[in-house]
N, C-alpha and C positions, 0 to 999 in steps of 0.2 A: 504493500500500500504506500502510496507516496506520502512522503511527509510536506505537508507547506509550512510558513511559517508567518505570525502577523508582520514582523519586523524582522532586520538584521541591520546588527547595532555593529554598528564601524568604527574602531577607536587605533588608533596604534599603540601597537604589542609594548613598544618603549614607555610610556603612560602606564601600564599593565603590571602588577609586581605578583609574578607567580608564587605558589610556594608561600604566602604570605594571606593575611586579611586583607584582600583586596578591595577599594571603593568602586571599580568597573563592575565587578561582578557583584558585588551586592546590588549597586544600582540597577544592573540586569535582569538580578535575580526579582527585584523590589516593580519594575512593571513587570513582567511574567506575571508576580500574584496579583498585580492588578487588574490587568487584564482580564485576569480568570475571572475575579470577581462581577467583571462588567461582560460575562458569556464567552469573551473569546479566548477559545484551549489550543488555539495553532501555537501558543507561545512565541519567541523569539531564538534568533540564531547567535552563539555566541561561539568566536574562535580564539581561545588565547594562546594558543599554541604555534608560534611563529615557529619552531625550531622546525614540525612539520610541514612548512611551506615549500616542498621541495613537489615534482614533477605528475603524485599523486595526487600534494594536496591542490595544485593546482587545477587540477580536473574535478575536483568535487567543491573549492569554491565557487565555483560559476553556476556550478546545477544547483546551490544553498539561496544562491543570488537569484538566480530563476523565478525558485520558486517562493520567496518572499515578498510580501505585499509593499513595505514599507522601511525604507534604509534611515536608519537612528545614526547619524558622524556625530562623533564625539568632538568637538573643534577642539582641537590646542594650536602649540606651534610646529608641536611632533607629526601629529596630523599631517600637514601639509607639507611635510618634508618624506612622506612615506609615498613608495609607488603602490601600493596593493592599497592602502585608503584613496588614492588616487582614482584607482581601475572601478572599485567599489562604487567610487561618486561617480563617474563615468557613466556605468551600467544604468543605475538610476537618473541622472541626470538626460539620458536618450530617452529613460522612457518616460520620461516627463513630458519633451518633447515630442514624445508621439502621442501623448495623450493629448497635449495641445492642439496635434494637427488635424488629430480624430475625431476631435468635441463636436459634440451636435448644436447646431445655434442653439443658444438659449440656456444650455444648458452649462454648468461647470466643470471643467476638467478635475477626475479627481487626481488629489495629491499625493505624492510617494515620496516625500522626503522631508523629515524632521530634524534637524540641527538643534544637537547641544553643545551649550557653550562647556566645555571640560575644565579648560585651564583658560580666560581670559588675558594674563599675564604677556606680553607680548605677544599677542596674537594678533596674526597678519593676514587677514584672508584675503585670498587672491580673487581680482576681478570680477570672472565667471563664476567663482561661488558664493560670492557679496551676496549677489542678488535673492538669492534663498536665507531668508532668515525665520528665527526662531523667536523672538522676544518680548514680553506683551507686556502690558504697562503693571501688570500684578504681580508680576514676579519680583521677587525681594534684591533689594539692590547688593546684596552679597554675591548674590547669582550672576545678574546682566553687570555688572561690575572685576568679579572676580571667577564667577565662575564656580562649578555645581564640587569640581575638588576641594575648593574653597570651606564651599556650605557643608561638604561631610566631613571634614576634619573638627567639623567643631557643632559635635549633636547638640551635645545644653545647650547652645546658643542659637542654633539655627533648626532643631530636630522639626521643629509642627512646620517652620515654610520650606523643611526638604521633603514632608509628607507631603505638603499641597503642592508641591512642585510636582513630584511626581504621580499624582493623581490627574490633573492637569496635561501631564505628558502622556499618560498610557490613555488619559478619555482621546485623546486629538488621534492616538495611534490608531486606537477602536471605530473611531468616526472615517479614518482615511481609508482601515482597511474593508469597513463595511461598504464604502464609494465604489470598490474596486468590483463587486460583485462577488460571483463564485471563486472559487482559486481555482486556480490555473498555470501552467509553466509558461514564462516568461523568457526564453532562450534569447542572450544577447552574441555578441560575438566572438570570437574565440580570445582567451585571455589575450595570447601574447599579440593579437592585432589592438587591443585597444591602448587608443594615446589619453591616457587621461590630463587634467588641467595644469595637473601639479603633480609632484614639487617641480620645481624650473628645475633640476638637471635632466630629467627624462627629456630626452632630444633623439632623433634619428638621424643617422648619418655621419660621415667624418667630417662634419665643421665640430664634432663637439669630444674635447679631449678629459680622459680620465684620468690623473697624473698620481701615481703612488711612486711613493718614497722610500724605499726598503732599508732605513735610518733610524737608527736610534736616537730616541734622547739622551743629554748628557746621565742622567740617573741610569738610565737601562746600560747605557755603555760601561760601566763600573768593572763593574765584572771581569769585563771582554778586552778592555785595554788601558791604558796610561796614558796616553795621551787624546783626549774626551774637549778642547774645547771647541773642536769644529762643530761639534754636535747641539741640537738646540732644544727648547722648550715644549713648542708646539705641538700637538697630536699627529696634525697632520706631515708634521718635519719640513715643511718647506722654510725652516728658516736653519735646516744643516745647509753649512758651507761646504761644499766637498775641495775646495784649494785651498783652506784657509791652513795657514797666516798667508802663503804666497799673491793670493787673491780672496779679497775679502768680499765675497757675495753669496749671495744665499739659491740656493739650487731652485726656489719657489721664485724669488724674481727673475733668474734667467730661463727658465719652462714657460712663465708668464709672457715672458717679453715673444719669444718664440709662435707661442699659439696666439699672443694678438696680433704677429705681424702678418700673421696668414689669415685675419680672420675669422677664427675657432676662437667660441668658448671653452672653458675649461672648469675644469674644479678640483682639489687636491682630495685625495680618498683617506682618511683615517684606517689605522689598524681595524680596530674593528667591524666594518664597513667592507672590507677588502673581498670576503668572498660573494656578497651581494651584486657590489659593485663591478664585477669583474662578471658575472654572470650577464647581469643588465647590459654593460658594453658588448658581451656578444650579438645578444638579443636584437639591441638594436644598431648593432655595424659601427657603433664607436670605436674610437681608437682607444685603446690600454697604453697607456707609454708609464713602464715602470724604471724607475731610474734605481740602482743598488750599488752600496754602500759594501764593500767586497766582509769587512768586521761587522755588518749587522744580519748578512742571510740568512744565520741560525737561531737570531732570539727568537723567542716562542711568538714573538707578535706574529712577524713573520714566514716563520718554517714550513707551516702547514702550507701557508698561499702560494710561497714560491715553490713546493714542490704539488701544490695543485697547477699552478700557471706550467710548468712542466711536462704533466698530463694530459691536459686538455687542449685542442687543437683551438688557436682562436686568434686567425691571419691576419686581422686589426689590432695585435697588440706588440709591442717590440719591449726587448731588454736591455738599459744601457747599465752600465758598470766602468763607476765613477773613480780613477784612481788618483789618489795624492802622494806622486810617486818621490817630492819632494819632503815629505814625512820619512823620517827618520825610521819610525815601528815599522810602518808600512811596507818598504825597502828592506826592512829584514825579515819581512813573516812572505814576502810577494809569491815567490814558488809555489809553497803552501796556500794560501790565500789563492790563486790564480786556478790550481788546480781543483779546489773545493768546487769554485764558478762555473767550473768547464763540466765539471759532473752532475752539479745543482740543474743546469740546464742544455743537458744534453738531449734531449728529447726534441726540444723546438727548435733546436739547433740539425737535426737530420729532418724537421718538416721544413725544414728555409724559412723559418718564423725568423722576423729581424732579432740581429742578437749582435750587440759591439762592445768588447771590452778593452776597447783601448783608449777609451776616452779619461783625457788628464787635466784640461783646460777649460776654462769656458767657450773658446771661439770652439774645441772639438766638442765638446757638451752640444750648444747650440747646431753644430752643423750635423751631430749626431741626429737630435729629434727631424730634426728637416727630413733627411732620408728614412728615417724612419714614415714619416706620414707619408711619404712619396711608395715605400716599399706596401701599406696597407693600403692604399689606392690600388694596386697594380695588383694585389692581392685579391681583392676583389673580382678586379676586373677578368683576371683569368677563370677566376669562378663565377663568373657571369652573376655576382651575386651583387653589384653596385645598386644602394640605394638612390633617391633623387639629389643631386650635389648640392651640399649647402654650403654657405660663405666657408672661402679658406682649402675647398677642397682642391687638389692639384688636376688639372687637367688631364682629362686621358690619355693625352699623348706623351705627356711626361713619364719618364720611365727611374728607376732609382738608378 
C-alpha cells in the first residue's frame, strides 16, 4: 500500500543534532500529533539521516517528495547553503507553479509550501524564495524576530506561544493538504536534473571552479614538521603560503586571481565538505583543481579524499603539488616526500587525469591551473560530454 504523507519538513541535517534531544524532531514530532488530532493520519516525512544520502537514498527521496502534499523548509542560513534543501524547494516550488497554470478562473490555486522561520539570525533568503513567506501578525515577536530555535530553547518563557504557534502551523498544513484533494503521486524530475535556486555555488559547467587545498593548518602541522609558518588559520587554507618566506602570498589569492582572469567563479572547499563537494563537481562538469601541500596528504583531514580522488575517475579535476624546494626540511625529506605523491596518485595519473608536480613558484602555480582548465575542457570534449560554455571557459579549439 503506498504511503502519502501531509507534509515533508525540509531543514538541513547541519541544524539537526543526532544522537541528542533534538528541537527538529520534537517540533516534527509536535505537528504529527497535531495533525492527528484535526483527522489527518498521512502524518509527515522526516529524514535526519544525511550520512544515508548516498545513491539509494537518492532514489527514495524523490518518491517521499512525490508523494507528499505539503513541503515545511525550515529557513536558516544553513538552509540555503544546502543543495538537497535546495532540490527539495525546487520540487515544490514547480508545483506550485503548475498549480498556478492549472487554476480554474475563479477559483484559488491551492498551496504546497509552508516556511518556517528556524534560525532568523543572519538569514539571507534568496530572491526567488523571498517571495513565499510565512509570517502573520500573531505570531510572537520571539519567533518573526528570532526565530522558532529561538522560542524552544526557552519553554518557561515562550512554552503557550510555541503551542499556538504550532497549532497555527499544523491547522494551515490541514487546510492546504485538504485543497489538494485525494492523494496522489506527484513525480517530478529526476534528482540529478534539477537546478534548484540555491545555494549560489550549484553552477553547471567549467566557468565555475572548486579549489581545495590539501594544507594544513599551523596546529594540525605540529606533529608533521618544524618548520609550520607557511601554514595558516583558515579552514578553508587558502591563506597557506606554499613559497613562503621566499614569496610571501597566499595560495587563495593566486587561484583567485587565476579563475577571475578567465572569468570562473570559484569557491574554496573546507575539509569537511570535500567529499560532497567533489561528488557535486562531477555531477555537474565543474572543474576540481586540488592544489597539495607534499607534508599534509596524510592528515586525517585529508587521506581519505585524496585516496578517494585516486579512485574515482573524474576528467574535470586536476592535481597540483606545491613545492618549497627553497625550504630547508623540505630539500631533505624530497625523495621521500616525492615518492609518497607518485603512489598517493597513481591511478589518475594512468587515466591522463591532469597531475603536475613540479610546481615551485607562483608564475608555475599560476600557469599550472591554466593548463589545467584547458586539459578539463579537452577532456570533455573527447567525451562528447561538454556542457553549454559558460564565462571563462576555453574555446574548443584550444588544446593543452
Amino acid at each position: 500500500m503506498t504511503q502519502y504523507y501531509d507534509f515533508f519538513l525540509s531543514f538541513s541535517t547541519i541544524d539537526w543534532r543526532p544522537k541528542q534531544k533534538d528541537d527538529i524532531e520534537a517540533f516534527f514530532e509536535a505537528l504529527v500529533e497535531r495533525l492527528a488530532r484535526l483527522g489527518r493520519t498521512d502524518g509527515g516525512f522526516f529524514a535526519p539521516d544525511d550520512v544515508q544520502r548516498g545513491a539509494e537514498w537518492e532514489r527514495q527521496l524523490p518518491s517521499a517528495l512525490a508523494r507528499s502534499r505539503v513541503l515545511v523548509p525550515m529557513f536558516s542560513p544553513n538552509y540555503f547553503k544546502s543543495v538537497y534543501c535546495g532540490k527539495e524547494w525546487q520540487v515544490f516550488r514547480e508545483r506550485h507553479e503548475e498549480n498556478q497554470r492549472n487554476v480554474v478562473q475563479g477559483v484559488q490555486a491551492p498551496e504546497v509550501m509552508l516556511p518556517v522561520v528556524w534560525t532568523a539570525d543572519l538569514l539571507k533568503i534568496p530572491e526567488r524564495v523571498g517571495k513565499i513567506q510565512n509570517r502573520k501578525g500573531t505570531d510572537p515577536p520571539a519567533y518573526t524576530q528570532r526565530g522558532l530555535s529561538y522560542v524552544m530553547q526557552s519553554p518557561r518563557r515562550f512554552g503557550a506561544q510555541y503551542l499556538d504557534l504550532v497549532d497555527r502551523l499544523a491547522l494551515e498544513i490541514a487546510q492546504m493538504a485538504e485543497a489538494q484533494g485525494q492523494a496522489r503521486v506527484r513525480p517530478g524530475p529526476k534528482w540529478d536534473d534539477i537546478d534548484p535556486p540555491f545555494p549560489a555555488n550549484y553552477k553547471r559547467g567549467l566557468g565555475y571552479v572548486r579549489y581545495v587545498f590539501v594544507a594544513g593548518r599551523t596546529d594540525e602541522m605540529e606533529p608533521v614538521r618544524t618548520q609550520r609558518a607557511s601554514y595558516g588559520t583558515f579552514e578553508s587554507r587558502q591563506d597557506w603560503r606554499p613559497c613562503f618566506p621566499d614569496v610571501d602570498r597566499q595560495a587563495g589569492d593566486l587561484a583567485l586571481g587565476v579563475a577571475k582572469g578567465l572569468g570562473k567563479d570559484c569557491e574554496f572547499v573546507e575539509p569537511k565538505d570535500l567529499a560532497s563537494r567533489m561528488k557535486e563537481a562531477k555531477a555537474l562538469k565543474n572543474i576540481l583543481a586540488v592544489v597539495v601541500d607534499p607534508w599534509s596528504v596524510s592528515l586525517p583531514s585529508f587521506d581519505r579524499f585524496t585516496q578517494q580522488l585516486d579512485d574515482e575517475e573524474l576528467p574535470t579535476s586536476g592535481v597540483i603539488v606545491a613545492w618549497n624546494q627553497k625550504d630547508d626540511e623540505t630539500a631533505g625529506q624530497l625523495p621521500i616526500l616525492k615518492n609518497k605523491l607518485t603512489n598517493r596518485f597513481l591511478r589518475r595519473q594512468e587515466r591522463h587525469e591532469y597531475f603536475n608536480d613540479t610546481v615551485s613558484t607562483p608564475e608555475s602555480f599560476c600557469d599550472a591551473l591554466n593548463a589545467m582548465f584547458n586539459t578539463a575542457q579537452a577532456r570533455l570534449l573527447e567525451r562528447e560530454q561538454l556542457p553549454t560554455a559558460g564565462p571563462g571557459t576555453v574555446p574548443p579549439s584550444v588544446k593543452p
